[in-house]
PQR file of N, CA, C, O and H, with PARSE charges and radii, in Angstrom:
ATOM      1  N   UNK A   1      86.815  83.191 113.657 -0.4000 1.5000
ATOM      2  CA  UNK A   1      87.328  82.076 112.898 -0.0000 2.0000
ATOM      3  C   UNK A   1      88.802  82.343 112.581  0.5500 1.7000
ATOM      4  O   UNK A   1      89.114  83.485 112.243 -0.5500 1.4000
ATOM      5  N   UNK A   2      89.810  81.306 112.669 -0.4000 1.5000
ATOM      6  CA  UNK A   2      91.215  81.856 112.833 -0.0000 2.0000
ATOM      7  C   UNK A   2      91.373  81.977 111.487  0.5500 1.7000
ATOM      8  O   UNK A   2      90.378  81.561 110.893 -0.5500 1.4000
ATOM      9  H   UNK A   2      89.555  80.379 112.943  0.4000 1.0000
ATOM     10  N   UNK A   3      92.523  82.521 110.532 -0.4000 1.5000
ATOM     11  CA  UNK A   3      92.601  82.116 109.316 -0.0000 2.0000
ATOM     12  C   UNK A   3      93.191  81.144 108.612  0.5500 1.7000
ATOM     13  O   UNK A   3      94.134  80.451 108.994 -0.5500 1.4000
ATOM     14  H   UNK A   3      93.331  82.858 111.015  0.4000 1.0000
ATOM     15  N   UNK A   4      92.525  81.082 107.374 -0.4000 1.5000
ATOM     16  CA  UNK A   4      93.571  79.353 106.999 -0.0000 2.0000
ATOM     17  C   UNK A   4      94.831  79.352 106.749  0.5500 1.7000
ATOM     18  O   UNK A   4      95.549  80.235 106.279 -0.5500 1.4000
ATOM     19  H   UNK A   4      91.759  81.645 107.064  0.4000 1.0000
ATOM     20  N   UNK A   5      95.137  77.930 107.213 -0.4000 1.5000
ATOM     21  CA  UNK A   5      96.672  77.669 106.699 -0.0000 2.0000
ATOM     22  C   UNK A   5      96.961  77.763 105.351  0.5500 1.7000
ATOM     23  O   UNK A   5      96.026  77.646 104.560 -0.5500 1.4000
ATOM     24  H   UNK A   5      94.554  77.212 107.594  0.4000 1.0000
ATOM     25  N   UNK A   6      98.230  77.977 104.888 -0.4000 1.5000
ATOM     26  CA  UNK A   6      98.739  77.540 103.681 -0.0000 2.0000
ATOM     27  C   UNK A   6      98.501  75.885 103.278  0.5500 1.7000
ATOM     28  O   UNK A   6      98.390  74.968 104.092 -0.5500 1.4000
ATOM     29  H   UNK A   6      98.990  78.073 105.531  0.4000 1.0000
ATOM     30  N   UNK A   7      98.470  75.806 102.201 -0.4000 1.5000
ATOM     31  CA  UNK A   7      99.241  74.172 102.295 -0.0000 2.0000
ATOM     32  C   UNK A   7     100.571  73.771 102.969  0.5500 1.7000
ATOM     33  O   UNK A   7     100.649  72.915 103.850 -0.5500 1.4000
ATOM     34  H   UNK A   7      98.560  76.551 101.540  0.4000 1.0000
ATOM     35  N   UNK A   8     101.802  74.603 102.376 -0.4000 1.5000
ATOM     36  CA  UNK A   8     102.775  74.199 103.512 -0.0000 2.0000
ATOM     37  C   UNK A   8     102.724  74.361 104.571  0.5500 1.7000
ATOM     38  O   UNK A   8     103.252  73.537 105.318 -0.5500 1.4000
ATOM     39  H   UNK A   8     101.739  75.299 101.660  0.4000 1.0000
ATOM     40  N   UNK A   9     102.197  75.268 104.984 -0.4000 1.5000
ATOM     41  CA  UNK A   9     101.971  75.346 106.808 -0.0000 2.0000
ATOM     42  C   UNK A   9     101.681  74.214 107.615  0.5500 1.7000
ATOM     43  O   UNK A   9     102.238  73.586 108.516 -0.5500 1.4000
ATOM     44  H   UNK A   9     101.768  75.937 104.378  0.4000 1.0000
ATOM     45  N   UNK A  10     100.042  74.152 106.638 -0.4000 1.5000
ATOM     46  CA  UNK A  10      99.687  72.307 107.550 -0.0000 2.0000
ATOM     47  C   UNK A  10     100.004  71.372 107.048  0.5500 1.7000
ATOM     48  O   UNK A  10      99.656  70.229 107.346 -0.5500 1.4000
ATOM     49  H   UNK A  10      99.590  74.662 105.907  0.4000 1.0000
ATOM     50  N   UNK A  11     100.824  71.757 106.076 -0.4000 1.5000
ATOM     51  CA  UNK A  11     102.104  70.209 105.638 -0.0000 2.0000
ATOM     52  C   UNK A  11     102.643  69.746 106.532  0.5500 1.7000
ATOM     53  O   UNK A  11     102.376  68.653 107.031 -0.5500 1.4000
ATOM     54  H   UNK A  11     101.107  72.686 105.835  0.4000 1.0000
ATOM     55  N   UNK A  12     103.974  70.937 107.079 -0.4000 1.5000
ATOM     56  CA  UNK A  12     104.305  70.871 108.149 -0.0000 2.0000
ATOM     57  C   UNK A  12     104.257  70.802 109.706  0.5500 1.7000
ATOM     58  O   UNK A  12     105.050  70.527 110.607 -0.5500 1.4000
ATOM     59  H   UNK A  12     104.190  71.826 106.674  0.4000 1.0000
ATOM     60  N   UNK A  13     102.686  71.260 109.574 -0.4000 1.5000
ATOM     61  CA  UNK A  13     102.557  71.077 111.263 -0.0000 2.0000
ATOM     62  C   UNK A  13     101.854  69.672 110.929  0.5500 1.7000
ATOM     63  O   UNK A  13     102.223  68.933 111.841 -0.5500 1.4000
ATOM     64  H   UNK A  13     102.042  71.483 108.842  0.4000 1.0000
ATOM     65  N   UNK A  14     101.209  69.108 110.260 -0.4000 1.5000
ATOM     66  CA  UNK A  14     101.375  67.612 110.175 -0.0000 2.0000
ATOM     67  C   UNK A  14     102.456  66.365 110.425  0.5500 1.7000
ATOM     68  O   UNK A  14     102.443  65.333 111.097 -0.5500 1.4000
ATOM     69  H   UNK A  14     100.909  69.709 109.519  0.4000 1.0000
ATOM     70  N   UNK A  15     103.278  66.932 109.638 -0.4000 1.5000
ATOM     71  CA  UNK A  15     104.742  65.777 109.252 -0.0000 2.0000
ATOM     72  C   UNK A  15     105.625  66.103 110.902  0.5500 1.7000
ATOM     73  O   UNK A  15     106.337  65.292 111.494 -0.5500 1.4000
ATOM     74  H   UNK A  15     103.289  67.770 109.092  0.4000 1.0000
ATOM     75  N   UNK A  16     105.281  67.571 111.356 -0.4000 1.5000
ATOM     76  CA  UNK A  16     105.707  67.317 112.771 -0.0000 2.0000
ATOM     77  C   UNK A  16     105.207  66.417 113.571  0.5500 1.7000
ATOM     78  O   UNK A  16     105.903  65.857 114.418 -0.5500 1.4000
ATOM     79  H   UNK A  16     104.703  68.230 110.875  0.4000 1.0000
ATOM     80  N   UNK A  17     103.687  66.120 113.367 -0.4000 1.5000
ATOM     81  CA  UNK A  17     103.394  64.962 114.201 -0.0000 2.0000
ATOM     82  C   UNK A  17     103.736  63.514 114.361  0.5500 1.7000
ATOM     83  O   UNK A  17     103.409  62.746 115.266 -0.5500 1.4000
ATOM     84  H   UNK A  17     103.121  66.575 112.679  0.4000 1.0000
ATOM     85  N   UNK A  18     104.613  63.255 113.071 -0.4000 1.5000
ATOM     86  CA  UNK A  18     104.974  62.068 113.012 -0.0000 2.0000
ATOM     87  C   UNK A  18     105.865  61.915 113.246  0.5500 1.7000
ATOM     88  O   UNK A  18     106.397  61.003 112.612 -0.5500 1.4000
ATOM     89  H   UNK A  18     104.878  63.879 112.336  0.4000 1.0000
ATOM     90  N   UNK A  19     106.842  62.726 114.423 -0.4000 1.5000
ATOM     91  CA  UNK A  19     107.917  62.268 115.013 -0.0000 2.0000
ATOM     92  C   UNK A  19     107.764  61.557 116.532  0.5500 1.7000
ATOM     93  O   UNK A  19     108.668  61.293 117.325 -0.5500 1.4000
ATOM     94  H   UNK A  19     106.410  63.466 114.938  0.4000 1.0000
ATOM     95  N   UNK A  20     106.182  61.315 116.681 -0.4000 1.5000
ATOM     96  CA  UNK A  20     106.148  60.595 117.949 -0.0000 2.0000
ATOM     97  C   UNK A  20     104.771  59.575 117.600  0.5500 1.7000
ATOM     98  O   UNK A  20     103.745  59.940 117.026 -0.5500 1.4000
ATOM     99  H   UNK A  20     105.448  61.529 116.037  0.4000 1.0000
ATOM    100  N   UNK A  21     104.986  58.607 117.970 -0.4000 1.5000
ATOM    101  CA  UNK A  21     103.890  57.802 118.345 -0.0000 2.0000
ATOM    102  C   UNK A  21     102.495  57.877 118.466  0.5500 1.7000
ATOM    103  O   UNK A  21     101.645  57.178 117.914 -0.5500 1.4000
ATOM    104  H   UNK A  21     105.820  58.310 118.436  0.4000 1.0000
ATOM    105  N   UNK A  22     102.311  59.140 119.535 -0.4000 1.5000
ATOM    106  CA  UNK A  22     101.480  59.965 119.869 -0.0000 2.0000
ATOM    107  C   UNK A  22     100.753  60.911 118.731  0.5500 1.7000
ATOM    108  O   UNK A  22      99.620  61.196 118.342 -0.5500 1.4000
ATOM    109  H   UNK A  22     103.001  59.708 119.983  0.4000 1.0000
ATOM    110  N   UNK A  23     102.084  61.203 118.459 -0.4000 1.5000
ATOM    111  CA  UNK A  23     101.466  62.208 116.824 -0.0000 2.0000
ATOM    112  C   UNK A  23     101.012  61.622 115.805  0.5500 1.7000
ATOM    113  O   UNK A  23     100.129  62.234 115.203 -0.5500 1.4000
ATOM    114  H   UNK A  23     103.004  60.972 118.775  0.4000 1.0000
ATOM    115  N   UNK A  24     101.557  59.896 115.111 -0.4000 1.5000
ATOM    116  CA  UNK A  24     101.632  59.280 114.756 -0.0000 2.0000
ATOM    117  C   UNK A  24      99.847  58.819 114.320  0.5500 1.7000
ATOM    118  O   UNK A  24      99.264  58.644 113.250 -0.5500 1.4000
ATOM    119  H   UNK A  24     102.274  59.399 115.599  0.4000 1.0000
ATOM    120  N   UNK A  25      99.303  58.734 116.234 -0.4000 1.5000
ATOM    121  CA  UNK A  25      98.402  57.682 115.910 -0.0000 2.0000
ATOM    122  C   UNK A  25      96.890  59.197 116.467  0.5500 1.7000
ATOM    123  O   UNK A  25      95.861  59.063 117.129 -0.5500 1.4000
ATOM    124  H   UNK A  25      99.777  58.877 117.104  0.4000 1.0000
ATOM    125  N   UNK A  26      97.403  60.241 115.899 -0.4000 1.5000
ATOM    126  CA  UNK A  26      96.590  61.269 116.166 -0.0000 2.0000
ATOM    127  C   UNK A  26      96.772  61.597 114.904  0.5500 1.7000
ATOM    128  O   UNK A  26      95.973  62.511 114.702 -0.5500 1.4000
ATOM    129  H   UNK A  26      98.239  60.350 115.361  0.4000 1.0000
ATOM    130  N   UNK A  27      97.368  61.380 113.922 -0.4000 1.5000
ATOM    131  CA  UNK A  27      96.925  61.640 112.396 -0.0000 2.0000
ATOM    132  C   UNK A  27      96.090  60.095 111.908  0.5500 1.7000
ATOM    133  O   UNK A  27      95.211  59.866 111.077 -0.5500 1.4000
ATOM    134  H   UNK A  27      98.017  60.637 114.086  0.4000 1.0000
ATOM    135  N   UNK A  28      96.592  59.522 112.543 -0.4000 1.5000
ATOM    136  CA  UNK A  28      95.773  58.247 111.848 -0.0000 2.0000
ATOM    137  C   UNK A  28      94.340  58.369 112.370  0.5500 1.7000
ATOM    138  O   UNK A  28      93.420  57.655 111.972 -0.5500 1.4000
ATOM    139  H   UNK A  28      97.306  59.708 113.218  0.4000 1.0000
ATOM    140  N   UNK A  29      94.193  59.571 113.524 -0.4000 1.5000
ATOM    141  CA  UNK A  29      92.401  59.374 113.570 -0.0000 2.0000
ATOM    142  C   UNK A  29      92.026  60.491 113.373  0.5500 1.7000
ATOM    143  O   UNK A  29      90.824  60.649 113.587 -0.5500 1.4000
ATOM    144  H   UNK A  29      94.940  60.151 113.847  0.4000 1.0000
ATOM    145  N   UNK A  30      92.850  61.790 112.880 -0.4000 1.5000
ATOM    146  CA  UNK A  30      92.171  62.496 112.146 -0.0000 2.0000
ATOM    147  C   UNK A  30      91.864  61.841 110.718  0.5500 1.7000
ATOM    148  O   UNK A  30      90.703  61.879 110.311 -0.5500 1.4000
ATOM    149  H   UNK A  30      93.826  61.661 112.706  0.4000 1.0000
ATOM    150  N   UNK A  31      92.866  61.241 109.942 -0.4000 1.5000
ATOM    151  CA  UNK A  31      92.694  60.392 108.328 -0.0000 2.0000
ATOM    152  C   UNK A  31      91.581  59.252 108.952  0.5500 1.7000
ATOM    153  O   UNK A  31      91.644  58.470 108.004 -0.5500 1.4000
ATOM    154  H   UNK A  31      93.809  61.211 110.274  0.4000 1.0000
ATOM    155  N   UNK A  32      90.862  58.783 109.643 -0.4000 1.5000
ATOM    156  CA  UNK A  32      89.528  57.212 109.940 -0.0000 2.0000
ATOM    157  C   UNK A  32      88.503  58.628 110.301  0.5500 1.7000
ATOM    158  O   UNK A  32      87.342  58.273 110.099 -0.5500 1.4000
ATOM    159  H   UNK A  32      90.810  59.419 110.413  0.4000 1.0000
ATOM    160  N   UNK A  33      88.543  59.891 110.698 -0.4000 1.5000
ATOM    161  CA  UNK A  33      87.658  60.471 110.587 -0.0000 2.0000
ATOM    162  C   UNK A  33      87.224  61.049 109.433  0.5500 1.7000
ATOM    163  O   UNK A  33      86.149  60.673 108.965 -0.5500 1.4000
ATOM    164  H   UNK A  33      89.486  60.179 110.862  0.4000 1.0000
ATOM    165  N   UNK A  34      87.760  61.757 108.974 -0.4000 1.5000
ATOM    166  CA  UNK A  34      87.519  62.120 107.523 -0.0000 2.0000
ATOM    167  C   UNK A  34      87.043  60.911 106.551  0.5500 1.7000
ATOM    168  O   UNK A  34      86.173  61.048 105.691 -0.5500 1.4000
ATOM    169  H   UNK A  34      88.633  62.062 109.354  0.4000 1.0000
ATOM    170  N   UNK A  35      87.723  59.738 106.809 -0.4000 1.5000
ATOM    171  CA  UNK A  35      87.379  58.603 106.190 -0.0000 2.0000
ATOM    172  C   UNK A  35      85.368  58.935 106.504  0.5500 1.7000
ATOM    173  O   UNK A  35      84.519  59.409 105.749 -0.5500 1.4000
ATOM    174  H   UNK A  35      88.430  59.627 107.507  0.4000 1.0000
ATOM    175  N   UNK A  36      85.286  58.493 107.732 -0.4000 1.5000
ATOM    176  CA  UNK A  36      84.281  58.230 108.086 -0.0000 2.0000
ATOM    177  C   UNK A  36      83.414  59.628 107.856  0.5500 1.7000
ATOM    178  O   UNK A  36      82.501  59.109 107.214 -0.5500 1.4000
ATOM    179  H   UNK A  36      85.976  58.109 108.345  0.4000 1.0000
ATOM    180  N   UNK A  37      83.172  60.559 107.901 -0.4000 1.5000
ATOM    181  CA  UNK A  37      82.838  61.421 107.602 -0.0000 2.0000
ATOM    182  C   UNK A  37      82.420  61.391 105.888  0.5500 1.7000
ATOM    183  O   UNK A  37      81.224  61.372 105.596 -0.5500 1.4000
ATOM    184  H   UNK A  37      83.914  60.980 108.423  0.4000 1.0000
ATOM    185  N   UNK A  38      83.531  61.386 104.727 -0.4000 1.5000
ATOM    186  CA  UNK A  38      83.248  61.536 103.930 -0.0000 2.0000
ATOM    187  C   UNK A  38      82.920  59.885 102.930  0.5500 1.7000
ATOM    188  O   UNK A  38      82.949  59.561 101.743 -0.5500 1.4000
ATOM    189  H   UNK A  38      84.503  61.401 104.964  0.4000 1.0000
ATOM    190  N   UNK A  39      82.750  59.496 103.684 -0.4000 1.5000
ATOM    191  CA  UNK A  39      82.789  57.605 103.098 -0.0000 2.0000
ATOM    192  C   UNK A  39      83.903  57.544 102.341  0.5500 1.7000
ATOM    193  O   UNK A  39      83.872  56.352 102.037 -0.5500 1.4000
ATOM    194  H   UNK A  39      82.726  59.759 104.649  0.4000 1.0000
ATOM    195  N   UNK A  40      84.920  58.010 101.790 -0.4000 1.5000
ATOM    196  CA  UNK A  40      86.089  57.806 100.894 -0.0000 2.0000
ATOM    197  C   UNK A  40      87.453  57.265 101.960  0.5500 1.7000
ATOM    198  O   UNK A  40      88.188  57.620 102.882 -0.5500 1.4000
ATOM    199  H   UNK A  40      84.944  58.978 102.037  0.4000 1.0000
ATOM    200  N   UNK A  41      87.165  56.288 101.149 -0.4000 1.5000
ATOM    201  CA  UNK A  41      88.471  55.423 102.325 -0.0000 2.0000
ATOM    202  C   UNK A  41      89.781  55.766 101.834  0.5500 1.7000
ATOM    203  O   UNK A  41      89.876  55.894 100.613 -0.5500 1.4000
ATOM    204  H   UNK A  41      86.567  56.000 100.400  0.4000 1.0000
ATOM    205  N   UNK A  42      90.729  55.926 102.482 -0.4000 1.5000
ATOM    206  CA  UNK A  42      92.277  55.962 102.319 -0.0000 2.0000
ATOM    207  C   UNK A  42      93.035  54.974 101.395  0.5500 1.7000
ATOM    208  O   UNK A  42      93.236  53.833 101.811 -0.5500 1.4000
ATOM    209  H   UNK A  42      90.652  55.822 103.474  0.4000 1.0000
ATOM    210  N   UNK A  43      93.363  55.256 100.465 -0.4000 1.5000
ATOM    211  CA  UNK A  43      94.389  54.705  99.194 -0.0000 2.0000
ATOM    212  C   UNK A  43      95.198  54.158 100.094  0.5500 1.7000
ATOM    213  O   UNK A  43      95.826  54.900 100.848 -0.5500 1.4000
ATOM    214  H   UNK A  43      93.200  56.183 100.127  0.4000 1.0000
ATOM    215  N   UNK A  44      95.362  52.425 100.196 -0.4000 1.5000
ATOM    216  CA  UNK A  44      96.310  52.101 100.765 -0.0000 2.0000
ATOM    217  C   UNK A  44      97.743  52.515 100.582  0.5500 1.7000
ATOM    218  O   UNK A  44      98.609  52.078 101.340 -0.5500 1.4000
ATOM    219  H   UNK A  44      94.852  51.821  99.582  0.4000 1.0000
ATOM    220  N   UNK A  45      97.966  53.173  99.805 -0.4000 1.5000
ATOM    221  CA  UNK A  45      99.264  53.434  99.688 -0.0000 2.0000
ATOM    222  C   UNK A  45      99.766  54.406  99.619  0.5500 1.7000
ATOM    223  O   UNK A  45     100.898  54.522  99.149 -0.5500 1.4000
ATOM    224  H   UNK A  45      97.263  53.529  99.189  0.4000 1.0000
ATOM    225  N   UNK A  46      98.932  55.575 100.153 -0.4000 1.5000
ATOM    226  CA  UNK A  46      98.723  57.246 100.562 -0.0000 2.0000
ATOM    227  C   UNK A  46      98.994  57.239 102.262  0.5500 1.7000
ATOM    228  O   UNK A  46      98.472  56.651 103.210 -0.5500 1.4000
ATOM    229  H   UNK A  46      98.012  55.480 100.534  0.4000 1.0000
ATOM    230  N   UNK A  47     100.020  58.149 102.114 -0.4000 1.5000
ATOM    231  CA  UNK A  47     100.013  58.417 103.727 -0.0000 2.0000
ATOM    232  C   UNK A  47      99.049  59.394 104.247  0.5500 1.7000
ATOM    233  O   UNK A  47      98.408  60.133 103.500 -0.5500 1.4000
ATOM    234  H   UNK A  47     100.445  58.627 101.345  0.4000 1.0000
ATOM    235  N   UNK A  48      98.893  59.402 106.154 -0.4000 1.5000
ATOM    236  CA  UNK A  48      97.875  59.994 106.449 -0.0000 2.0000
ATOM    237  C   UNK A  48      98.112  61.505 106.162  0.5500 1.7000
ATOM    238  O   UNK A  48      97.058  62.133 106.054 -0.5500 1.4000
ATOM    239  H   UNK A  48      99.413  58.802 106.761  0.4000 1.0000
ATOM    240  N   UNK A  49      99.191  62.197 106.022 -0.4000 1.5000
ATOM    241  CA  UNK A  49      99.362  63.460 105.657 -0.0000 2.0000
ATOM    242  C   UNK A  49      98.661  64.308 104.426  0.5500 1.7000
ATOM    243  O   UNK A  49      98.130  65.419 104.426 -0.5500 1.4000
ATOM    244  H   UNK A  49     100.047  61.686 106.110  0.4000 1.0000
ATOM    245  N   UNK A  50      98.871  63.341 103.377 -0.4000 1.5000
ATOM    246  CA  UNK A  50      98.644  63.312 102.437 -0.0000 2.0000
ATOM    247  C   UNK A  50      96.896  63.237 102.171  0.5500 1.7000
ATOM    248  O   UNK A  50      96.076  63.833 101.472 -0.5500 1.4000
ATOM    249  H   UNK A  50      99.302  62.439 103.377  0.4000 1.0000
ATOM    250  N   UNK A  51      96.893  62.275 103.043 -0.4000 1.5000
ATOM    251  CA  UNK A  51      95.215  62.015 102.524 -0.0000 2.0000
ATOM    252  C   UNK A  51      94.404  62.995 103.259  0.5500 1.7000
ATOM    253  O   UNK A  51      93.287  63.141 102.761 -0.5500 1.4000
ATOM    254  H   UNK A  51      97.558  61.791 103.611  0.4000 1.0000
ATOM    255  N   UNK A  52      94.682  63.829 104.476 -0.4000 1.5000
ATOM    256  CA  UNK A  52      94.073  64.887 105.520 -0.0000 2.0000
ATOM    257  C   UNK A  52      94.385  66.386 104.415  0.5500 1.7000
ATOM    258  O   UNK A  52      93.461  66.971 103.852 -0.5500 1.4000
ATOM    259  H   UNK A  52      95.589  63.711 104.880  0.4000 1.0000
ATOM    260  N   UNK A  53      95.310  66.643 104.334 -0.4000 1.5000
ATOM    261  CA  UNK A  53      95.566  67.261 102.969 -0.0000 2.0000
ATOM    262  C   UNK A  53      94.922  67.685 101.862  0.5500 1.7000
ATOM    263  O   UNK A  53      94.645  68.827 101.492 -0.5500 1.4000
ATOM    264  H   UNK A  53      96.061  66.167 104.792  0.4000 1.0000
ATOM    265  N   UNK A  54      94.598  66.022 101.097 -0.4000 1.5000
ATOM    266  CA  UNK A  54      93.552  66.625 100.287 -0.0000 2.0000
ATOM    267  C   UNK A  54      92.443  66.704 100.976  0.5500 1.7000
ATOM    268  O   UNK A  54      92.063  67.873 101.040 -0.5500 1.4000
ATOM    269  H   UNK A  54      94.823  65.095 101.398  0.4000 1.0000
ATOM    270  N   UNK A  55      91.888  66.103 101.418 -0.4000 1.5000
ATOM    271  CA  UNK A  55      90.223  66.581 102.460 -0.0000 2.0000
ATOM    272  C   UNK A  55      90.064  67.689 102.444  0.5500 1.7000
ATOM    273  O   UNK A  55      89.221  68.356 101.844 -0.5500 1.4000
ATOM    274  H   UNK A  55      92.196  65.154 101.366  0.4000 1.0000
ATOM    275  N   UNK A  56      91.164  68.086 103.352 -0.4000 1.5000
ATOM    276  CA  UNK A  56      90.979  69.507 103.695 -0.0000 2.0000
ATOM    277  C   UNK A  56      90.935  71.009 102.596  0.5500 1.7000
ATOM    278  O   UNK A  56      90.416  72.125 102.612 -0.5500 1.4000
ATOM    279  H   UNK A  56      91.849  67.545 103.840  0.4000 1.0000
ATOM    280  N   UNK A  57      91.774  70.245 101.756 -0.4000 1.5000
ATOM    281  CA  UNK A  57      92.146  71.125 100.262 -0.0000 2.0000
ATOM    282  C   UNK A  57      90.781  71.418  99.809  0.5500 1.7000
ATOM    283  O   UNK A  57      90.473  72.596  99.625 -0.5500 1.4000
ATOM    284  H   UNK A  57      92.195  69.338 101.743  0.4000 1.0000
ATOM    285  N   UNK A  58      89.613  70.136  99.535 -0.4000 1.5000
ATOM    286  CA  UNK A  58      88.492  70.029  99.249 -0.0000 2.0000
ATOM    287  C   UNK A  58      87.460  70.898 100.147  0.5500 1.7000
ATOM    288  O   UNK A  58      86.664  71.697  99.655 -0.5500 1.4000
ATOM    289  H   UNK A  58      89.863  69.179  99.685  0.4000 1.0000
ATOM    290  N   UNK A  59      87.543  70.719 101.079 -0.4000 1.5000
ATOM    291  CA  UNK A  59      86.453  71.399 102.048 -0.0000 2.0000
ATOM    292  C   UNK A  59      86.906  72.655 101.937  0.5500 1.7000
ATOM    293  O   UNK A  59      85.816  73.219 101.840 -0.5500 1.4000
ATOM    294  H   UNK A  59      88.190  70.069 101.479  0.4000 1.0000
ATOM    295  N   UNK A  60      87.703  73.517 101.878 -0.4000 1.5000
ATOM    296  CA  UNK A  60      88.232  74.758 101.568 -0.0000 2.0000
ATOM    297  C   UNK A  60      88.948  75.169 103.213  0.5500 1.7000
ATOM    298  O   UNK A  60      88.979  76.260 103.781 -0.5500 1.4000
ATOM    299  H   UNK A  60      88.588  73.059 101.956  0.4000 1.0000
ATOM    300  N   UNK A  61      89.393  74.027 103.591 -0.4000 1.5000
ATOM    301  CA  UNK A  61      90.231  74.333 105.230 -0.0000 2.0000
ATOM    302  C   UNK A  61      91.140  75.025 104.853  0.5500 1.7000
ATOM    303  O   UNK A  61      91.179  76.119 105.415 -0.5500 1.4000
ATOM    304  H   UNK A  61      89.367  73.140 103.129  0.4000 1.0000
ATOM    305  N   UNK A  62      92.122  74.787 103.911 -0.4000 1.5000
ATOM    306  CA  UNK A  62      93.158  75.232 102.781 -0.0000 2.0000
ATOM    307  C   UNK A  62      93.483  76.277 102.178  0.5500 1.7000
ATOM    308  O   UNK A  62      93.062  76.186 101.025 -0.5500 1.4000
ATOM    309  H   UNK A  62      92.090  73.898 103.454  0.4000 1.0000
ATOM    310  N   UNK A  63      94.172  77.516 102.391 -0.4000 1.5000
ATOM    311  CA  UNK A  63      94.221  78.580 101.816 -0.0000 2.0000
ATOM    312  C   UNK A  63      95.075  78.067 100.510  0.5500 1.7000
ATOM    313  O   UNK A  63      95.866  77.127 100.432 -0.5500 1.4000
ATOM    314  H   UNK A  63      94.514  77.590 103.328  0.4000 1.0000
ATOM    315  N   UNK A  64      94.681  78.922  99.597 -0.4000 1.5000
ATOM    316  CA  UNK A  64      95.371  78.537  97.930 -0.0000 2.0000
ATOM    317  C   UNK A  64      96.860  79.044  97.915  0.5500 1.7000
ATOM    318  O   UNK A  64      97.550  78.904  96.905 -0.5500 1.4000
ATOM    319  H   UNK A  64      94.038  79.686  99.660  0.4000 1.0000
TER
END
């Protein structure tokens, strides 16, 4: 099992994805999975970084 990220770590390898399209619409289906997974839908007014973030914070993906 690899070890966990920091929070800033997968802050940043997140917010890197949103310099393309591609990256863009590959956070938007990691954030409709987690959606779907945990039935808690996305705060319209939370970005997908943000909302994969906390998920992950929760599930303990997240090193403290």
């Amino acid at each position: 099992m690899p070890a966990k990220r920091t929070m800033q770590e997968r802050e940043k390898e997140l917010q890197s994805l949103l310099a393309t399209p591609v990256g863009r619409a590959t956070l938007e289906k990691i954030a409709a999975e987690y959606a779907e997974a945990t039935g808690k839908l996305r705060p319209a007014r939370s970005s997908a970084v943000t909302y994969i973030l906390v998920h992950e914070k929760e599930r303990g993906l997240i090193a403290d």
